[in-house]
N, CA, C and O atoms as a GROMACS GRO file, in nm:
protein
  548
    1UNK      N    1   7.976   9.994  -6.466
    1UNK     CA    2   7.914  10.081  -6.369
    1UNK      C    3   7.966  10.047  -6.230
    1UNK      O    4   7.980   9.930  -6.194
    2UNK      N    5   7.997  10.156  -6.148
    2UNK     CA    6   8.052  10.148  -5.994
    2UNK      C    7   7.985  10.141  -5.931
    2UNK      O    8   7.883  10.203  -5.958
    3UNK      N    9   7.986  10.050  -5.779
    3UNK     CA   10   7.861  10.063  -5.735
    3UNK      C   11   7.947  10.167  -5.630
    3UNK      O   12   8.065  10.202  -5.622
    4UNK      N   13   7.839  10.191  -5.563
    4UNK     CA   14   7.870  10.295  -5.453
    4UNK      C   15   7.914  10.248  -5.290
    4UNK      O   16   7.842  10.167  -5.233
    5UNK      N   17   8.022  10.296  -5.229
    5UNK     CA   18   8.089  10.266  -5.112
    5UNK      C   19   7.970  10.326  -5.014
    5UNK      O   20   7.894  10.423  -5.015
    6UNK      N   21   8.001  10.190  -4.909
    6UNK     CA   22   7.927  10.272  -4.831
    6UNK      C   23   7.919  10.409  -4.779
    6UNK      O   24   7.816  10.476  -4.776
    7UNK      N   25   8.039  10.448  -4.736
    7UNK     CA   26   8.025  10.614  -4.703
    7UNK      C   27   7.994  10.691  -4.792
    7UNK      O   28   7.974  10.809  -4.762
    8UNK      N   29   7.979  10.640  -4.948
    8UNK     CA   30   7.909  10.756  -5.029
    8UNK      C   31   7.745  10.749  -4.982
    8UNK      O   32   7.676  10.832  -4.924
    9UNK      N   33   7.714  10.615  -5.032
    9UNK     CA   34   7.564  10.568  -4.926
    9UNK      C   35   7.522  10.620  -4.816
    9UNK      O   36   7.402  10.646  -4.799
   10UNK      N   37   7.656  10.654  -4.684
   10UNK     CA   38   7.577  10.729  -4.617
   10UNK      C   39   7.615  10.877  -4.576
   10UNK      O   40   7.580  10.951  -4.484
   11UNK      N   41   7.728  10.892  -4.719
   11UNK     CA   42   7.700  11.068  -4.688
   11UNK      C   43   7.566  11.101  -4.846
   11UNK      O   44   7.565  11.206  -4.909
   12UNK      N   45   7.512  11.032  -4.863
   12UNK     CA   46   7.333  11.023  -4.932
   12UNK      C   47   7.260  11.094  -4.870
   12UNK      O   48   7.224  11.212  -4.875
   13UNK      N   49   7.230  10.954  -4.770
   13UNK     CA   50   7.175  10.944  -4.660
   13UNK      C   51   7.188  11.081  -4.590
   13UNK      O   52   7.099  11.160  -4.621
   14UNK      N   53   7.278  11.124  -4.505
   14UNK     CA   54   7.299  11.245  -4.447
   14UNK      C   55   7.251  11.372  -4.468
   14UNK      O   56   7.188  11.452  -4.399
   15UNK      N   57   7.311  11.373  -4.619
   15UNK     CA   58   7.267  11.495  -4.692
   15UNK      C   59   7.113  11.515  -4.726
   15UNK      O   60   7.059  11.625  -4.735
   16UNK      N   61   7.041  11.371  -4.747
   16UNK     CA   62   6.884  11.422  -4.762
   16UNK      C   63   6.815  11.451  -4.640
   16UNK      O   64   6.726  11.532  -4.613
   17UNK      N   65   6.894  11.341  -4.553
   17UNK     CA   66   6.821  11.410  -4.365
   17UNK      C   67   6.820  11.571  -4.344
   17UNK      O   68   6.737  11.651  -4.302
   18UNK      N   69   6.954  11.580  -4.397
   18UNK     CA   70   7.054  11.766  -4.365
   18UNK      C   71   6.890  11.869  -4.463
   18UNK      O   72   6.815  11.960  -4.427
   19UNK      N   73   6.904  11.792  -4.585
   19UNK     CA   74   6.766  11.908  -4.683
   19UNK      C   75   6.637  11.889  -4.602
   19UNK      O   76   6.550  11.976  -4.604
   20UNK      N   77   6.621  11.768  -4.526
   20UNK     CA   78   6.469  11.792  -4.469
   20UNK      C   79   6.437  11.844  -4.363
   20UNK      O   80   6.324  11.887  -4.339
   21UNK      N   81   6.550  11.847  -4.273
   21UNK     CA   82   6.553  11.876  -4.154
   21UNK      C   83   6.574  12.054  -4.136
   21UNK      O   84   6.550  12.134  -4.045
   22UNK      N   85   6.623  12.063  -4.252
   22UNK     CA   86   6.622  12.248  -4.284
   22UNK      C   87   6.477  12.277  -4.276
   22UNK      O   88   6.449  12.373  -4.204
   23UNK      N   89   6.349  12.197  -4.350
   23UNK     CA   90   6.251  12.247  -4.337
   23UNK      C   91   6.163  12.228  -4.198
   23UNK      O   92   6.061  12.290  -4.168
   24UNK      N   93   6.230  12.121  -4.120
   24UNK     CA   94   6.182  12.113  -3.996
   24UNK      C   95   6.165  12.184  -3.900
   24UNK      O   96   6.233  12.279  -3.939
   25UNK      N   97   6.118  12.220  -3.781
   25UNK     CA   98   6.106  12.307  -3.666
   25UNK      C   99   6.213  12.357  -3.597
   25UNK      O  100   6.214  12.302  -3.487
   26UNK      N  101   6.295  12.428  -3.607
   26UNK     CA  102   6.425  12.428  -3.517
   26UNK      C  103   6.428  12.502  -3.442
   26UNK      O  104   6.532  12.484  -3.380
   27UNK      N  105   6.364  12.599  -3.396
   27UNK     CA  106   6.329  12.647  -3.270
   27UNK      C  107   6.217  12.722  -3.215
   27UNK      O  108   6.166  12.781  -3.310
   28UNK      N  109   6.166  12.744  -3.128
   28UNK     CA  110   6.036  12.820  -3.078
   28UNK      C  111   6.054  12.913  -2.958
   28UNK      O  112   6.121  12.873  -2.863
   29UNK      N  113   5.997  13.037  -2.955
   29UNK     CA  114   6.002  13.144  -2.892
   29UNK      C  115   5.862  13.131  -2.853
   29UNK      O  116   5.780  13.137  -2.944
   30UNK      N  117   5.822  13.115  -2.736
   30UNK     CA  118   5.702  13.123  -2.692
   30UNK      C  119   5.621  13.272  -2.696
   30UNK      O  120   5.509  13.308  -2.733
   31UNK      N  121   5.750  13.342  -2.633
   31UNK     CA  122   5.731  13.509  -2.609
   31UNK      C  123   5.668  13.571  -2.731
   31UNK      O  124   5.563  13.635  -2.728
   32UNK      N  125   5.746  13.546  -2.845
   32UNK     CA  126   5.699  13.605  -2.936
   32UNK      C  127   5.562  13.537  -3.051
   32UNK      O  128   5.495  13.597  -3.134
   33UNK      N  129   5.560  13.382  -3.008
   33UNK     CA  130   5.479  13.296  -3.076
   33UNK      C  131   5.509  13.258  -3.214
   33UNK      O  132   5.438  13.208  -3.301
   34UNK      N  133   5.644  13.296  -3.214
   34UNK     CA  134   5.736  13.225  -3.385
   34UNK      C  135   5.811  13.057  -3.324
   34UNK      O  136   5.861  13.007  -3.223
   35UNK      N  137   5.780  13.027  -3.446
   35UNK     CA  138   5.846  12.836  -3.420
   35UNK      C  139   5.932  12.890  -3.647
   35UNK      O  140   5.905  12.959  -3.745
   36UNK      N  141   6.026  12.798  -3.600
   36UNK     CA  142   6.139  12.930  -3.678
   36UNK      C  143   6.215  12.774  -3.727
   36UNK      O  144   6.210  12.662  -3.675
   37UNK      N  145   6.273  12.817  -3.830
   37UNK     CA  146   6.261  12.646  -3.980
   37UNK      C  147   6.420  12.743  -3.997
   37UNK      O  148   6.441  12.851  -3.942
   38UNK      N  149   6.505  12.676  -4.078
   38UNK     CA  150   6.595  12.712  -4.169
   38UNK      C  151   6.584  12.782  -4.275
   38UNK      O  152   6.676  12.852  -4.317
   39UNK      N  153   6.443  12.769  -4.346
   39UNK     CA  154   6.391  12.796  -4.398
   39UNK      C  155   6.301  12.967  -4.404
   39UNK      O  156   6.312  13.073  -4.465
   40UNK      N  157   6.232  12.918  -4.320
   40UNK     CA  158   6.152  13.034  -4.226
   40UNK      C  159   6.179  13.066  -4.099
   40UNK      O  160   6.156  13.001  -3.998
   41UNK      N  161   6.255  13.223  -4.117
   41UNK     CA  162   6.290  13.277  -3.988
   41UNK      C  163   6.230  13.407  -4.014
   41UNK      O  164   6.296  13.511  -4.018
   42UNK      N  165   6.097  13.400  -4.034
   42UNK     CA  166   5.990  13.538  -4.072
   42UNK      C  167   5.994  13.562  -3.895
   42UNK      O  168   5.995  13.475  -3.809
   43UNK      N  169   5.995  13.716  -3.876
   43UNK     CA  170   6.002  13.816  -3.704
   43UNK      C  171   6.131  13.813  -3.617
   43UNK      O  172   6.141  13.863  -3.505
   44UNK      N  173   6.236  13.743  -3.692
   44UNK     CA  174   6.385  13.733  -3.659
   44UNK      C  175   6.426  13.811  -3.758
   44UNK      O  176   6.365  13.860  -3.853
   45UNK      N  177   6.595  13.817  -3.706
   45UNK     CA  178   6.686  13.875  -3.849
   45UNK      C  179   6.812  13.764  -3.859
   45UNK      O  180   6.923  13.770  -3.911
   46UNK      N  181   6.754  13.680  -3.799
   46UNK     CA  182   6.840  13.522  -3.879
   46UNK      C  183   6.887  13.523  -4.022
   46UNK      O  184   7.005  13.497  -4.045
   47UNK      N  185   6.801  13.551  -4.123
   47UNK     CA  186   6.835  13.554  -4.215
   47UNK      C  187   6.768  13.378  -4.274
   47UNK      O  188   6.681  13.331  -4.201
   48UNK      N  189   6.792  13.328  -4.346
   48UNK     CA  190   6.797  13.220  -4.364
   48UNK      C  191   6.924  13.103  -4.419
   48UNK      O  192   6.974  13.085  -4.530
   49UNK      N  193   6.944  13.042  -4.295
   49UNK     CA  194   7.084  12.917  -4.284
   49UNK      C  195   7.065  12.850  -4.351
   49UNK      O  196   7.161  12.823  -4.423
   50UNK      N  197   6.934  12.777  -4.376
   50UNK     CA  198   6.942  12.658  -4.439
   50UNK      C  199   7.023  12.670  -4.589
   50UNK      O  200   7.101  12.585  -4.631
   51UNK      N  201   6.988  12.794  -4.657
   51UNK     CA  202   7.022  12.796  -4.768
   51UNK      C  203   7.159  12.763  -4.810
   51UNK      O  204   7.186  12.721  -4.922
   52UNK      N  205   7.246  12.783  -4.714
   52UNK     CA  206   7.399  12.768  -4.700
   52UNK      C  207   7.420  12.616  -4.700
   52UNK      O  208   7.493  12.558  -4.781
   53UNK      N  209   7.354  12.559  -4.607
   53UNK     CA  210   7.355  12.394  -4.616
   53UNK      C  211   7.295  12.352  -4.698
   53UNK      O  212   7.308  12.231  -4.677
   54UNK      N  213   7.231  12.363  -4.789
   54UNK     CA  214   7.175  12.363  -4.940
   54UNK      C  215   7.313  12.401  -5.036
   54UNK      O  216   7.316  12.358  -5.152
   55UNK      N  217   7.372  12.446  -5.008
   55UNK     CA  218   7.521  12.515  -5.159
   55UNK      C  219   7.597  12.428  -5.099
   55UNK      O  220   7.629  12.336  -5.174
   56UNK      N  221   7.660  12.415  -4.936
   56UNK     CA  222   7.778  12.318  -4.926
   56UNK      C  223   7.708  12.183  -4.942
   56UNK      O  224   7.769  12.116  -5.025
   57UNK      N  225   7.620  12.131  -4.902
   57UNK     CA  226   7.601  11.967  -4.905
   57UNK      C  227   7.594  11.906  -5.031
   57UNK      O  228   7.610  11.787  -5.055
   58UNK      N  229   7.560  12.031  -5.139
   58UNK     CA  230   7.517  11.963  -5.284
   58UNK      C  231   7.692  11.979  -5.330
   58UNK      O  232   7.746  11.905  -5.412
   59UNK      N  233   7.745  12.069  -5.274
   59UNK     CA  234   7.888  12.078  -5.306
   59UNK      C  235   8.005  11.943  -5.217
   59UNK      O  236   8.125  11.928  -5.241
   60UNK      N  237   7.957  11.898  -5.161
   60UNK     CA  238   8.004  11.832  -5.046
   60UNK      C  239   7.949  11.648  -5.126
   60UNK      O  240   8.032  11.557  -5.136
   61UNK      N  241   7.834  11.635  -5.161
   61UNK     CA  242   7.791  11.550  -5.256
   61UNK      C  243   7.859  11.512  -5.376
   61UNK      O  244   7.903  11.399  -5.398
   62UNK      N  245   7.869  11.651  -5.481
   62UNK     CA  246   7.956  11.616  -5.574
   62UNK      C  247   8.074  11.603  -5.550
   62UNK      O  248   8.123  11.526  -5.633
   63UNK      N  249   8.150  11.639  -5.475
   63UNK     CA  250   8.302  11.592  -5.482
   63UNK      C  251   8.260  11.451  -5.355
   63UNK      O  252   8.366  11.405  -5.311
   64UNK      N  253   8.184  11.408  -5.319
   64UNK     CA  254   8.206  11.284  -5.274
   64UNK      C  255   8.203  11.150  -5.341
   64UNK      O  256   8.212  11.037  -5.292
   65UNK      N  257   8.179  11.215  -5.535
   65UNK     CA  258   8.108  11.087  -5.591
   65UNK      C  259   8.275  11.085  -5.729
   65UNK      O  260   8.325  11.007  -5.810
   66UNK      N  261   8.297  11.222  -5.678
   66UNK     CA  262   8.466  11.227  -5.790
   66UNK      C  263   8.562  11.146  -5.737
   66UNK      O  264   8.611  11.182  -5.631
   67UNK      N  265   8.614  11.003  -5.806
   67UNK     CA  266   8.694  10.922  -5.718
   67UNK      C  267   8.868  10.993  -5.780
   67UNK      O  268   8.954  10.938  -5.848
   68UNK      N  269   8.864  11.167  -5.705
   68UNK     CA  270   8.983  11.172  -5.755
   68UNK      C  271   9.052  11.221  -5.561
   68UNK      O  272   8.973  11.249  -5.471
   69UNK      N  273   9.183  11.218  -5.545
   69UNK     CA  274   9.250  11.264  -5.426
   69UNK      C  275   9.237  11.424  -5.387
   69UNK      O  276   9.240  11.468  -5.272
   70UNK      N  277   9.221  11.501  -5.508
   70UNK     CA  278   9.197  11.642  -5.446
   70UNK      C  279   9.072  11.680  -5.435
   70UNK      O  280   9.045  11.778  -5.366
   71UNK      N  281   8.957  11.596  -5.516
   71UNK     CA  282   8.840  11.598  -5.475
   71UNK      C  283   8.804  11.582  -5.323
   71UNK      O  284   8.722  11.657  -5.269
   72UNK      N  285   8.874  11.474  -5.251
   72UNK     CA  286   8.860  11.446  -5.156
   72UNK      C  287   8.956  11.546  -5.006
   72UNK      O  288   8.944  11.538  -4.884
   73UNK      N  289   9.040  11.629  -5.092
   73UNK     CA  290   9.105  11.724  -5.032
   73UNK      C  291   8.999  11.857  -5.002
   73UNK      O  292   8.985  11.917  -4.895
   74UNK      N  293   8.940  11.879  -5.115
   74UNK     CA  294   8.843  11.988  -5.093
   74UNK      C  295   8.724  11.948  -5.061
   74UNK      O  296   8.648  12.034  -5.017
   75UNK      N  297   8.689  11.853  -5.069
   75UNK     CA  298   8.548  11.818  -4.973
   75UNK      C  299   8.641  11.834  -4.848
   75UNK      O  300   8.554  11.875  -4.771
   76UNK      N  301   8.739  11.832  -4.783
   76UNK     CA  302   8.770  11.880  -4.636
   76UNK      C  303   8.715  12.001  -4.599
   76UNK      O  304   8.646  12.004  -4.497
   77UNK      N  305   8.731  12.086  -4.653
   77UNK     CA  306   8.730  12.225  -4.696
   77UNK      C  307   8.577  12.289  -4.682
   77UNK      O  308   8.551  12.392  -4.621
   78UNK      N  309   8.467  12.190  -4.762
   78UNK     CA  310   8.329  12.212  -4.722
   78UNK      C  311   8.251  12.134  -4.645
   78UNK      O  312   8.142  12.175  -4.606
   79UNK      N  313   8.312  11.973  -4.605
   79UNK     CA  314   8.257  11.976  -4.465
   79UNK      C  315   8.282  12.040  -4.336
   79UNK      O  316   8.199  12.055  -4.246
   80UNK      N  317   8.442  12.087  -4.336
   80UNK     CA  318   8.431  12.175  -4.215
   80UNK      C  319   8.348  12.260  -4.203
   80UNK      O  320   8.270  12.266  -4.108
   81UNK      N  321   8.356  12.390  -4.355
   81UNK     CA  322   8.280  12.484  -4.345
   81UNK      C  323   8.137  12.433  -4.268
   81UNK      O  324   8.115  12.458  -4.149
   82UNK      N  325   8.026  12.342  -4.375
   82UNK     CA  326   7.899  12.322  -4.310
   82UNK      C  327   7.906  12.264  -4.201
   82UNK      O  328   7.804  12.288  -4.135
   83UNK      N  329   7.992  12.185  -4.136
   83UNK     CA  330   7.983  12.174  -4.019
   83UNK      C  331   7.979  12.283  -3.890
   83UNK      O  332   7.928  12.275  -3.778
   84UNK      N  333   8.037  12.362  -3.942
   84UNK     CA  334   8.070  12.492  -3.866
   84UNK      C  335   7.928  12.561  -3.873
   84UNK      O  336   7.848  12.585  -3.782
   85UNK      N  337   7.922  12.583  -3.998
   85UNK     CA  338   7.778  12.666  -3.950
   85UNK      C  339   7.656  12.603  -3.913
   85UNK      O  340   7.562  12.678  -3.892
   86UNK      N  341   7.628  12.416  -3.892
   86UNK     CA  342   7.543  12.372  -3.839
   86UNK      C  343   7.564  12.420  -3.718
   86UNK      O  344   7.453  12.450  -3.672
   87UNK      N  345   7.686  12.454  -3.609
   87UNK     CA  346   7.722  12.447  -3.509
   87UNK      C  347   7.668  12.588  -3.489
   87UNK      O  348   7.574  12.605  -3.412
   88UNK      N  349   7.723  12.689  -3.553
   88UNK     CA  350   7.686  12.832  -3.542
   88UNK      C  351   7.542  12.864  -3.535
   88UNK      O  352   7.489  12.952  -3.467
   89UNK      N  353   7.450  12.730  -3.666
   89UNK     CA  354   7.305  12.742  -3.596
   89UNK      C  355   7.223  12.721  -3.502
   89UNK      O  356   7.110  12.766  -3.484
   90UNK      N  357   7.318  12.610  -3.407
   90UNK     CA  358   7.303  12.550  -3.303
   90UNK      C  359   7.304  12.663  -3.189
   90UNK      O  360   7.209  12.680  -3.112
   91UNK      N  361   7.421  12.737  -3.188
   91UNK     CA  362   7.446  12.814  -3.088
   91UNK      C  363   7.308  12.918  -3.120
   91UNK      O  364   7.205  12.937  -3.055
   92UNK      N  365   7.349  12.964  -3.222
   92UNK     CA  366   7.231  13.143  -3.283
   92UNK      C  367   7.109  13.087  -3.264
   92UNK      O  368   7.041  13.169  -3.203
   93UNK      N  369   7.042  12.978  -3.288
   93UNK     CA  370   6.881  12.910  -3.257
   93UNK      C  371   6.836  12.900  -3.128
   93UNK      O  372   6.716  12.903  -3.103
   94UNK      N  373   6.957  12.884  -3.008
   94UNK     CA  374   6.928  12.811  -2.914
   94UNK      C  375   6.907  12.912  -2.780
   94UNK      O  376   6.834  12.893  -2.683
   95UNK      N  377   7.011  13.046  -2.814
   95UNK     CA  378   7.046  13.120  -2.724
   95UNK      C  379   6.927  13.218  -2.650
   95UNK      O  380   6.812  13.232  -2.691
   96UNK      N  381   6.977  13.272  -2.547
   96UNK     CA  382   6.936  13.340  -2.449
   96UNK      C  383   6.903  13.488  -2.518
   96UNK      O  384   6.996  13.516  -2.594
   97UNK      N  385   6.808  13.586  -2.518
   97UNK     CA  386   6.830  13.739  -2.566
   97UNK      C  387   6.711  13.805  -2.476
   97UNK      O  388   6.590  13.786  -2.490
   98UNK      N  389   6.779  13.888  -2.379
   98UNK     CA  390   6.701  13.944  -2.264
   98UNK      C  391   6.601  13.879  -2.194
   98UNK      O  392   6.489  13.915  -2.156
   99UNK      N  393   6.659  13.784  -2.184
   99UNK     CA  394   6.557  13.705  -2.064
   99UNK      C  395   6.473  13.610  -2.120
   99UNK      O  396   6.400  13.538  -2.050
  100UNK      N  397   6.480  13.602  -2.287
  100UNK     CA  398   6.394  13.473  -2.382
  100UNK      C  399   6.470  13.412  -2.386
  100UNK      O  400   6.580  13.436  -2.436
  101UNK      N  401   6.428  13.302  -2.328
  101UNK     CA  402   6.485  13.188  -2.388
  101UNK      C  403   6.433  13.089  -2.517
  101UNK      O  404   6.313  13.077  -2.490
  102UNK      N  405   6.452  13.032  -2.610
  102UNK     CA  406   6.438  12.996  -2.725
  102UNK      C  407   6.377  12.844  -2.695
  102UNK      O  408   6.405  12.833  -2.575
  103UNK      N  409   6.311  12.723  -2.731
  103UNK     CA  410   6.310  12.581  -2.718
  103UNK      C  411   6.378  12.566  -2.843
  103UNK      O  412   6.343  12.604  -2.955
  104UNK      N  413   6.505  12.490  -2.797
  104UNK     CA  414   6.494  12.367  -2.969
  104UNK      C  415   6.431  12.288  -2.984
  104UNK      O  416   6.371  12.230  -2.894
  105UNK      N  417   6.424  12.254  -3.130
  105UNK     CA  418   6.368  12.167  -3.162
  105UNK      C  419   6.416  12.033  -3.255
  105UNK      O  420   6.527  12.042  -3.307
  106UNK      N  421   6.355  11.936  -3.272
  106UNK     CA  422   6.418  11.848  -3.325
  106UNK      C  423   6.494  11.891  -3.474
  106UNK      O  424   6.612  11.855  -3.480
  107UNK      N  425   6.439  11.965  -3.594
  107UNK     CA  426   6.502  12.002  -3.650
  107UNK      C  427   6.652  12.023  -3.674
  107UNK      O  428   6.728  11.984  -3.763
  108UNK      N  429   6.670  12.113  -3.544
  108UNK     CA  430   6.810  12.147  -3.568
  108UNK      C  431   6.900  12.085  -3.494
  108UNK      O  432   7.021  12.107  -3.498
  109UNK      N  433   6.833  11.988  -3.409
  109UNK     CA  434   6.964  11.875  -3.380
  109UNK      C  435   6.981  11.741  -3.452
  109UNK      O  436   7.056  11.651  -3.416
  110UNK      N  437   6.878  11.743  -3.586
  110UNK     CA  438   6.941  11.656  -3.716
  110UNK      C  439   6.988  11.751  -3.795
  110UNK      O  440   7.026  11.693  -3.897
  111UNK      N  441   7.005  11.860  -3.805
  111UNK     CA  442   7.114  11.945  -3.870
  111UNK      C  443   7.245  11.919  -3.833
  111UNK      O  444   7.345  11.910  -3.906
  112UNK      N  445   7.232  11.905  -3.688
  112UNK     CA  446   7.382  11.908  -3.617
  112UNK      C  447   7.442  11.742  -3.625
  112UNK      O  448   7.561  11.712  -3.617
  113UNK      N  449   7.328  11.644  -3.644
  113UNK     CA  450   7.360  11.464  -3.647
  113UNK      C  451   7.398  11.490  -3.797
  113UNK      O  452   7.512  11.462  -3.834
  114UNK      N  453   7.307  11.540  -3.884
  114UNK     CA  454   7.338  11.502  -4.029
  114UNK      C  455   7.486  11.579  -4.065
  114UNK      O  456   7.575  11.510  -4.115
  115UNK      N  457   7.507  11.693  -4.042
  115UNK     CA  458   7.642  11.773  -4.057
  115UNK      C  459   7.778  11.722  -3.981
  115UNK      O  460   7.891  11.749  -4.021
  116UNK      N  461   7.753  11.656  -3.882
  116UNK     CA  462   7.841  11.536  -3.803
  116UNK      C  463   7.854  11.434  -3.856
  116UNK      O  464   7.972  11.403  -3.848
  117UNK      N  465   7.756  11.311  -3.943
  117UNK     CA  466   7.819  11.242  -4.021
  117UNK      C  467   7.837  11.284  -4.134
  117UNK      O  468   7.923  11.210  -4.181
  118UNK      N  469   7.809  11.360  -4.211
  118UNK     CA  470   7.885  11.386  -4.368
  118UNK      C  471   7.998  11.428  -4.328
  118UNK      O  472   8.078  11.412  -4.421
  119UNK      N  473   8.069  11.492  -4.198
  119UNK     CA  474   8.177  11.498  -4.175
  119UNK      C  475   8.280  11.378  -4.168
  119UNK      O  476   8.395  11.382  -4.213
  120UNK      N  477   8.223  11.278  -4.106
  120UNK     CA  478   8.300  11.152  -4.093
  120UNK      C  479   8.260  11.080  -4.224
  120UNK      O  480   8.299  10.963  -4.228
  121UNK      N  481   8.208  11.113  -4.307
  121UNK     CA  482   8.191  11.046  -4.421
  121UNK      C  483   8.322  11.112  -4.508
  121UNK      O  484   8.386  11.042  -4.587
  122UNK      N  485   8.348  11.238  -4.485
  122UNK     CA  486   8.440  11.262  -4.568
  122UNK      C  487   8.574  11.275  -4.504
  122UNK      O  488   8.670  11.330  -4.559
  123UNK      N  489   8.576  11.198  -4.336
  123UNK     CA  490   8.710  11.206  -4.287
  123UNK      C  491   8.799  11.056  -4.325
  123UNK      O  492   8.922  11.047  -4.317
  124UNK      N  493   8.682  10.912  -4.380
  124UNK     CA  494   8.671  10.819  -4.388
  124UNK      C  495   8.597  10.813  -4.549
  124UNK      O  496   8.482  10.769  -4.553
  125UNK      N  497   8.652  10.849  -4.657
  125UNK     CA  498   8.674  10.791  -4.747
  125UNK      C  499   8.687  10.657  -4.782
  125UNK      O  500   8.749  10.575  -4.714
  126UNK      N  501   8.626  10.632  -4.896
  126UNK     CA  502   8.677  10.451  -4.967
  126UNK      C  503   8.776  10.520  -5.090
  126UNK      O  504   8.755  10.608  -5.174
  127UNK      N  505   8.886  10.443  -5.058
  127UNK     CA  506   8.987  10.507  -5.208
  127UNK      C  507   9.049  10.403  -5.204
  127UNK      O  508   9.072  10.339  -5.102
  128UNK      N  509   9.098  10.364  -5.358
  128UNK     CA  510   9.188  10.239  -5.399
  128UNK      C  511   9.306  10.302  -5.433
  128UNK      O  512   9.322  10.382  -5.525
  129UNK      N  513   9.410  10.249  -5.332
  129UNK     CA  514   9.580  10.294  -5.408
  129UNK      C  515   9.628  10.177  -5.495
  129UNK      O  516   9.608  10.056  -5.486
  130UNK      N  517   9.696  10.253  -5.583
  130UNK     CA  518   9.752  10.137  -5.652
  130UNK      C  519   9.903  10.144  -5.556
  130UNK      O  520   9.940  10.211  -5.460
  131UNK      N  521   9.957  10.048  -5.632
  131UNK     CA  522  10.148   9.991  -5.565
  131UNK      C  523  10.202  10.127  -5.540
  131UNK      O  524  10.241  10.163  -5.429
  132UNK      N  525  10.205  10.210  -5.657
  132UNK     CA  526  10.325  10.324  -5.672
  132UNK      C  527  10.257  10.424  -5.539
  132UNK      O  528  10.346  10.499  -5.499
  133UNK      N  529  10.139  10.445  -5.469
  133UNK     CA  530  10.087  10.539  -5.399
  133UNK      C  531   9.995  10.613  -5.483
  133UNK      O  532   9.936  10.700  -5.419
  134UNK      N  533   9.966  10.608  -5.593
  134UNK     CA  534   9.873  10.705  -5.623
  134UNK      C  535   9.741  10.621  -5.661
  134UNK      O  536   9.744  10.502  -5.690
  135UNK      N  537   9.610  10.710  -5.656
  135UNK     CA  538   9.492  10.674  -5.661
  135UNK      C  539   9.431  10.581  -5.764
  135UNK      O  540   9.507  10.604  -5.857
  136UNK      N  541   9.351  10.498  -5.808
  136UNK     CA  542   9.281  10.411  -5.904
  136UNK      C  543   9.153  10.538  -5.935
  136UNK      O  544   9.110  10.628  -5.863
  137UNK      N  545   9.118  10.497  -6.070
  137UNK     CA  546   9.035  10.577  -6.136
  137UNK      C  547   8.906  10.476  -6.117
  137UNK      O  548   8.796  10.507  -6.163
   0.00000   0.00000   0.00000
């Protein structure tokens, strides 16, 4: 049995902050009296984000635990993506629309901490080369 590298440990870590913090508060409209989750964006047309960081992180998880080289090629591929759209929720949660302004909330700036390190978790890999250059199983 393998034990686990730290950066798998703390892209774990990350990813369960990233699922709880979806259900957390991430922003409030006073005007309208909605306080608005990843989850729940009931009187918006947000849609719901979290769900997206729910498909890449569990996707972003399993290829972080495959000790193969293209595993670790395409986890590039879906931490950018979720990183991107933590960022995109950052901007769409936060913004200005006729004169409302929005509060964030803690929520969605551990969306944006947790989607920032699973990024460096998967820019910083643990991988064993053998002599010839290619990967250990």
């Amino acid at each position: 049995m393998k034990i686990l590298s730290r950066s798998q440990w703390l892209a774990l870590l990350a990813a369960m902050i990233l699922a709880i913090a979806c259900f957390m508060p991430w922003s409030q409209i006073q005007s309208m009296g909605l306080t608005l989750s990843g989850v729940d964006t009931t009187g918006t047309r947000y849609g719901r984000p979290a769900y997206n960081h729910f498909i890449l992180t569990g996707v972003i998880l399993l290829l972080t635990f495959i000790t193969r080289i293209w595993a670790k090629r395409m986890n590039l591929l879906f931490g950018v993506l979720n990183l991107a759209w933590a960022i995109r929720n950052f901007i769409l949660f936060g913004r200005c629309e006729a004169g409302d302004c929005p509060e964030r909330q803690i929520g969605l700036y551990l969306v944006l901490l947790a989607a920032v390190i699973l990024m460096l978790t998967i820019l910083f890999p643990k991988m064993e080369l053998k002599e010839d250059g290619t990967e250990e199983d």
